[in-house]
C-alpha positions in Angstrom: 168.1 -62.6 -56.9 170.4 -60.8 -54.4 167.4 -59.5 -52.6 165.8 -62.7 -52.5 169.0 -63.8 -50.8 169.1 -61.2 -48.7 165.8 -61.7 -47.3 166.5 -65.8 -46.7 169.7 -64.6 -44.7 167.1 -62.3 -42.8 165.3 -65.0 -42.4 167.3 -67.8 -41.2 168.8 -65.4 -38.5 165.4 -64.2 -37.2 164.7 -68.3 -36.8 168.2 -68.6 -34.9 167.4 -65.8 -32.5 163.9 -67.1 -31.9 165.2 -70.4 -31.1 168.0 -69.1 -28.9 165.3 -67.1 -26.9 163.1 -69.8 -26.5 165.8 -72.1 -24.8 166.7 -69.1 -23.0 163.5 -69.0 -21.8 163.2 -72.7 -21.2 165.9 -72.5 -19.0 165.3 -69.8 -16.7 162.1 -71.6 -16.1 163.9 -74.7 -14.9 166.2 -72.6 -13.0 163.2 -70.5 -11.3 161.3 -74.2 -10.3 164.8 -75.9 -8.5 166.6 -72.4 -8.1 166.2 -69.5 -5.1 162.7 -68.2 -4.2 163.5 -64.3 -5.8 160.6 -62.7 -3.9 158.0 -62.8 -0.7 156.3 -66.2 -1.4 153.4 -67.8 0.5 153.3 -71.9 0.3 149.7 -73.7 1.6 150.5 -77.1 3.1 147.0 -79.1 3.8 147.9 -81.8 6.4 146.0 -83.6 8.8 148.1 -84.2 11.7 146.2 -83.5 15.2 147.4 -83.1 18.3 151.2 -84.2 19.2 151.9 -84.3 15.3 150.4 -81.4 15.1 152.5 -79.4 17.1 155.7 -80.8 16.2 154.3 -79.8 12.8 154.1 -76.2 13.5 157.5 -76.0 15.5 159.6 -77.2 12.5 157.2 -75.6 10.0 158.5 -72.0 12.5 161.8 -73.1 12.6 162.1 -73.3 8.6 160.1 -69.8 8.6 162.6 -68.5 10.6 165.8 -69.6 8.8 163.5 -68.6 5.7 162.8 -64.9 6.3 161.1 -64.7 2.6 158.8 -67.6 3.0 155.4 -68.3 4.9 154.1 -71.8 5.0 150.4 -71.6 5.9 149.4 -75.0 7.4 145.7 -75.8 7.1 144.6 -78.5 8.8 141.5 -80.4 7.2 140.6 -82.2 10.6 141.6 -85.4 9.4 142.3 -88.0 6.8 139.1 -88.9 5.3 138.4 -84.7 5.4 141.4 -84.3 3.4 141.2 -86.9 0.9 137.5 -85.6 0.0 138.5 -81.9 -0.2 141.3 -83.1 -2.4 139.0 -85.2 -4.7 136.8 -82.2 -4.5 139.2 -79.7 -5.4 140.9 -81.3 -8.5 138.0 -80.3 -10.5 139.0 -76.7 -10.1 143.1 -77.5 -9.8 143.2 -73.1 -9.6 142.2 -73.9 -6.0 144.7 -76.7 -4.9 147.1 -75.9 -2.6 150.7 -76.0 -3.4 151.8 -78.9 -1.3 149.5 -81.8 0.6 149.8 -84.6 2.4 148.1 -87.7 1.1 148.6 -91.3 0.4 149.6 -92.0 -2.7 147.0 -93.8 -3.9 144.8 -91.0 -3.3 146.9 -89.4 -5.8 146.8 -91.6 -8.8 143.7 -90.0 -10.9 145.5 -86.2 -10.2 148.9 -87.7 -11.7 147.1 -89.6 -14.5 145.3 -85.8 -15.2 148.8 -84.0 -14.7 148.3 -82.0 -11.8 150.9 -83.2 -9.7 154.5 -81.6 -9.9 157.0 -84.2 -10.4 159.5 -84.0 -8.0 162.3 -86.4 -9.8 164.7 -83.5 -10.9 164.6 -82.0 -7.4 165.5 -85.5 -5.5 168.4 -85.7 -7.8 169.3 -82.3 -7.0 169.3 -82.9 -3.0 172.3 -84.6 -1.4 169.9 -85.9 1.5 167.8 -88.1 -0.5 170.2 -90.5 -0.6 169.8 -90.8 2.5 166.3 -91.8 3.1 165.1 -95.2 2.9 164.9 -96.9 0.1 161.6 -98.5 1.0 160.3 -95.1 1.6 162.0 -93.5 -1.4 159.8 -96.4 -3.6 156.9 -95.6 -2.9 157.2 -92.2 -3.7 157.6 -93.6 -7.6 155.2 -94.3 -10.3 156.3 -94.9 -13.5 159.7 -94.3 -12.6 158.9 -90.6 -11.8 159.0 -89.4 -8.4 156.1 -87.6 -7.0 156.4 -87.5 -3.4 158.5 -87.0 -0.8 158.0 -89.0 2.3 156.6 -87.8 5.5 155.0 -89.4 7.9 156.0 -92.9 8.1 155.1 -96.2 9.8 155.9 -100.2 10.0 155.0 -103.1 11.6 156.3 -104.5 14.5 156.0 -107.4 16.9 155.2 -105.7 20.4 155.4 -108.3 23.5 155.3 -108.7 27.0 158.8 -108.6 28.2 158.3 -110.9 31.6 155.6 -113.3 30.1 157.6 -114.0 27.6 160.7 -115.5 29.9 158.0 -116.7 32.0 157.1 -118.6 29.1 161.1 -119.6 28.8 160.6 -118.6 24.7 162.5 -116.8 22.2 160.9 -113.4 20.2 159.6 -115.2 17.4 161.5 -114.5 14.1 160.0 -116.1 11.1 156.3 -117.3 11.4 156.9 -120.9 12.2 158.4 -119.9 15.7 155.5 -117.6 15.7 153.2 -120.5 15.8 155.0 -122.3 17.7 155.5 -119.8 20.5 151.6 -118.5 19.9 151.0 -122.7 20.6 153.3 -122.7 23.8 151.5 -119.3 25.3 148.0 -120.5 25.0 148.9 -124.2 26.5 150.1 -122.5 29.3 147.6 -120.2 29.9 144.5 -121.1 27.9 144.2 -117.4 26.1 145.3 -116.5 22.7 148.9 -115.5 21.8 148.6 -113.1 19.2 146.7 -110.8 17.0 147.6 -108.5 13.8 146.3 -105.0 14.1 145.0 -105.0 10.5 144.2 -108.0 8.5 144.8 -106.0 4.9 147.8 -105.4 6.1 148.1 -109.1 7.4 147.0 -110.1 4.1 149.1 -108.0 1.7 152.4 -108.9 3.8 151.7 -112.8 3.8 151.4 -112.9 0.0 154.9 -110.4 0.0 156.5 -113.3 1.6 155.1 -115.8 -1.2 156.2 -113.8 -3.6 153.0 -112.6 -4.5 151.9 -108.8 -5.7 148.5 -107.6 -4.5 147.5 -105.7 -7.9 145.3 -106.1 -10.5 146.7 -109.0 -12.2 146.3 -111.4 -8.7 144.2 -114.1 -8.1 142.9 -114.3 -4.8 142.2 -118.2 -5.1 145.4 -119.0 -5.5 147.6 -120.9 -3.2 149.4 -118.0 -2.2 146.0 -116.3 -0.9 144.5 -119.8 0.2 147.8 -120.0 2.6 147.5 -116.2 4.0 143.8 -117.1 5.3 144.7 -120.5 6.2 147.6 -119.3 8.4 145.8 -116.6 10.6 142.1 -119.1 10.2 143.9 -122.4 12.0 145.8 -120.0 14.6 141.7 -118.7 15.5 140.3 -122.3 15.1 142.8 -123.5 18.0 142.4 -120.6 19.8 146.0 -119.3 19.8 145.4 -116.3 17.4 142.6 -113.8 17.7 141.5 -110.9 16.4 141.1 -107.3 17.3 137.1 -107.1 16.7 134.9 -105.3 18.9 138.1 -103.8 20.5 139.3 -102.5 16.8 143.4 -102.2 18.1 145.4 -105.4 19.5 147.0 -102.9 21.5 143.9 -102.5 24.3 144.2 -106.6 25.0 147.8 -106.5 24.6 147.8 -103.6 27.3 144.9 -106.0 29.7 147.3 -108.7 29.6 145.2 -110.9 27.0 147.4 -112.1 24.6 151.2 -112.4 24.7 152.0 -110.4 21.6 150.6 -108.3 18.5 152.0 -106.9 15.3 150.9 -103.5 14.1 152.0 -99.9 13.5 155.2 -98.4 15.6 152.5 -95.2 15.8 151.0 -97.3 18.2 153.8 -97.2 20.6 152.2 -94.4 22.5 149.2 -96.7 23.4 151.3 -99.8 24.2 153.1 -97.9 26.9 149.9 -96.1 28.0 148.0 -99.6 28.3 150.7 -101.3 30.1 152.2 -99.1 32.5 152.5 -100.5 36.1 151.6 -103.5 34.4 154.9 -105.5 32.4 157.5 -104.0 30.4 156.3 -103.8 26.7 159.2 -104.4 23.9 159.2 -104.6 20.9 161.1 -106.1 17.9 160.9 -106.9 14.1 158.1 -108.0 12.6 158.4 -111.9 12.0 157.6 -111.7 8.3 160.5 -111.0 5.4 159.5 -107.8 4.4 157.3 -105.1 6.1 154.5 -102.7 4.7 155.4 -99.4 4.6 152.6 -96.8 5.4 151.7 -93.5 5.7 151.4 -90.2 3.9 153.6 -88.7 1.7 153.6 -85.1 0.8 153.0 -83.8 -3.0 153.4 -80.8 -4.8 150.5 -79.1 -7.4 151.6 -78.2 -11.1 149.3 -75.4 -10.7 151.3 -73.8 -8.3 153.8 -70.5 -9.6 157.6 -71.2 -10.0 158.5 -69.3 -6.8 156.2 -71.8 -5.1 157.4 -75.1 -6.2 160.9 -73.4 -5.4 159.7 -72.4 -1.9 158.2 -75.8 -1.8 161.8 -77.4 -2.3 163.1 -75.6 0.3 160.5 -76.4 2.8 160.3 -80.7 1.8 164.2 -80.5 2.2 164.1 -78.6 5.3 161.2 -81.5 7.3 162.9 -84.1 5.8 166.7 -83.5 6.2 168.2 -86.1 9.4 168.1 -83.9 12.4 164.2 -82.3 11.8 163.6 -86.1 11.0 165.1 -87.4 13.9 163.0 -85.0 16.3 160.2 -85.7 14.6 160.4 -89.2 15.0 160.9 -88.6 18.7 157.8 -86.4 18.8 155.3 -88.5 17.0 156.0 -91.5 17.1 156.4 -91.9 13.5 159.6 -93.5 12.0 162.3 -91.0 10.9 162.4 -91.0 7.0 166.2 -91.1 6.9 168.7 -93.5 8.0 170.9 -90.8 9.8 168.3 -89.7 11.7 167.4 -93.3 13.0 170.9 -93.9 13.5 171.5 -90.2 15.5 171.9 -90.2 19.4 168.6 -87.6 19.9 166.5 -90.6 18.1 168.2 -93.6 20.0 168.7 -91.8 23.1 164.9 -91.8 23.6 162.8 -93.4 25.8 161.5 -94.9 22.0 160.7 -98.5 22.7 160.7 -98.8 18.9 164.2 -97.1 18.1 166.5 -99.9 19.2 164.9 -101.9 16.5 164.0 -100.2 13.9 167.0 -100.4 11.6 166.6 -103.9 11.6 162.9 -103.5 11.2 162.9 -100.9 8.0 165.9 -103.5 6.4 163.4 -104.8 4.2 159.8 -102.4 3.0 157.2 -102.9 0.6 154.6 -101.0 -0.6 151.7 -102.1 -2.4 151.7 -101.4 -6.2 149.4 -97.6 -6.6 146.3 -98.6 -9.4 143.5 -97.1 -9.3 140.8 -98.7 -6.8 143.8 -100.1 -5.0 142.8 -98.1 -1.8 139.4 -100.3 -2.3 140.8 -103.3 -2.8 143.1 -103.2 -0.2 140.1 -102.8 2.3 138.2 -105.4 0.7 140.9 -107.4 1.5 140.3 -106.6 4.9 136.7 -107.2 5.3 136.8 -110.3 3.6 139.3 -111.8 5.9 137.4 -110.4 8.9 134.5 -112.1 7.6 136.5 -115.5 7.5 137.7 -114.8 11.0 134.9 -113.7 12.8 133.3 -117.0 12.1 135.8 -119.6 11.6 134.2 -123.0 12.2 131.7 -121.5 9.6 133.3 -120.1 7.4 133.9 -121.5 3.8 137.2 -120.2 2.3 136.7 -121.5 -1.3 133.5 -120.0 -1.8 134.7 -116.6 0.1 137.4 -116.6 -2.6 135.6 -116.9 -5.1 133.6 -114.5 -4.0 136.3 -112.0 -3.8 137.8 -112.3 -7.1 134.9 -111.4 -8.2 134.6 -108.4 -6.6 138.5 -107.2 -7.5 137.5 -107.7 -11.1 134.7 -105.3 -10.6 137.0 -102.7 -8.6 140.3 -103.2 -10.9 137.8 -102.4 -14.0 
């Protein structure tokens, strides 16, 4: 009996230790993932930036290395977007081979979160004092299912670019809601017998009008509804009485903006290189908020890969926290062209002291984001939004809305399912 005591004593203490070492062990891993970078560590960052972005890419990316004597972050580009995203769709098969961190949009991402082979980031947001600082609109669509996978990169909006001395010409306001849009589109092509306006992309058109109604583009909507009815119906009567076009054979609003052949677009603030480029000598370009309530926000985000080793995702940290703190931010937005993640970095003198046509406006103009809900297929619905509007458009005396509705519901159902 004593012995049998004895050995449950044993017993019960060998369980004790055991379970002490395991949350020992359980600890230090946490500790390794948001903790220092103990050794010589190599990070792989795919990206596609070219050009411009590129370099300012690889000057903060040397900066960081610098300041981080025990880290190396090997950029590979993959050319460009549509390369990456199929080397990425590629790759997960074999998640051994992923890099540690990538750029992508988010909805490229879903299926690899679904699977588990994306880190999630949410402890080490919480654990950075600058996150608070970056935009909220931003900061939501780094989240699914309340987790945080991303960190946000490079960043776009739209924005209403016009023709400064037109405009006064005209002896109109910058339209701020979509009635005076109308209604200053209406005035311009009186006047002058050419179109007003045109929106860069019509998904984005599309996705943003039903925003303002208070409609979500996933895979519970129903593109005959009024809501969808009213987004075509909008842009279709503005083509009909010729004071709204589209971009067709010339793809971007900004090459007729720049030839003096409409008044005004809405598109990207990445396009502000072109606008400046197309209308120099020309008119002053501005710009200002978009007229709508709310405005899409776009671009990549940047992710890191569960299969990568502790002193990787810790390396990792270092490196998001470094490209996304205010003052790389705000150089980056000065560089590129793309919007500064951060609201101290939009607000800083380097950002608003540039010759940025975009950065007097854009605190106003990144108020209020969206982002459309990440499903899977909603990259192809999205597009097919798109296309289906374009094909409304492109022939609007023609064109049969109901039926083209229809049409399209019919061919979410087959890309929600």
């Amino acid at each position: 009996m004593k012995q049998s005591r004895i050995l449950s004593l044993l017993l019960a203490m060998i369980l004790v230790l055991a379970a002490c070492s395991q949350g020992g062990t359980e600890t230090k891993k946490e500790d390794e993932t948001i903790g220092e970078v103990t050794e010589d560590t190599t990070i792989v960052f795919w990206h596609a930036m070219n050009g411009a972005q590129e370099e300012a890419l690889k000057a903060m990316t040397d900066a960081f290395m610098e300041a981080n004597k025990n880290i190396t972050v090997d950029l590979q580009n993959q050319t460009g977007y549509q390369e990456l995203q199929q080397k990425l769709t590629a790759t997960t098969t074999s998640p051994e081979n992923l890099p540690t961190l990538t750029q992508a949009y988010p909805d490229w991402m879903f299926n690899p979160i679904q699977d588990g082979l994306v880190h999630d980031l949410t402890k080490f947001t919480e654990s950075i004092d600058s996150y608070d600082d970056i935009l909220d609109g931003f900061k939501e669509g780094t989240k699914i299912d309340g987790k945080v996978y991303s960190m946000p990169f490079n960043k776009s909006t739209e924005v209403l670019f016009y023709n400064e001395e037109a405009l006064k010409e005209l002896g109109k306001e910058v339209p701020k809601n979509l009635d005076e849009l109308v209604e200053v589109s209406k005035a311009y092509k009186e006047k002058t017998g050419n179109a007003a306006l045109g929106f860069d992309s019509l998904s984005n058109y599309y996705t943003t009008f039903l925003n303002a109604e208070n409609a979500v583009f996933d895979d519970k909507f129903d593109p005959t509804s009024e809501a969808s009815k009213k987004a075509v119906n909008y842009y279709l009567d503005g083509v009909k009485e010729g004071y709204f076009r589209i971009a067709g054979s010339d793809k971007y609003m900004s090459g007729p903006f720049g030839n003096e052949q409409v008044l005004m677009y809405i598109g990207s603030n990445a396009g502000e290189s072109y606008v400046k480029q197309g209308a120099e000598g020309k008119f002053t370009p501005k710009a200002a908020k978009s007229p709508f309530p709310a405005t899409i926000q776009q671009g990549t985000d940047i992710f890191v890969f569960e299969s990568a080793k502790d002193n990787q995702k810790a390396a990792a940290y270092k490196y998001l926290e470094w490209i996304t703190n205010a003052e790389n931010q705000a150089q980056w937005g000065v560089n590129t062209g793309y919007i500064p993640v951060s609201k101290s970095a939009i607000e800083s003198d380097l950002y608003q002291n540039s010759d940025s046509i975009i950065a007097p406006i854009l605190s106003e103009a990144t108020e209020k984001l969206y982002s459309n809900p990440v499903l899977r297929g909603a990259n192809d619905a999205y597009r097919e939004a798109g296309t289906v509007l374009e094909s409304i458009l492109a022939d609007p005396n023609s064109a049969d809305v109901d039926s083209v509705l229809n049409n399209f519901k019919t061919t979410l159902e087959g890309i929600w399912n």
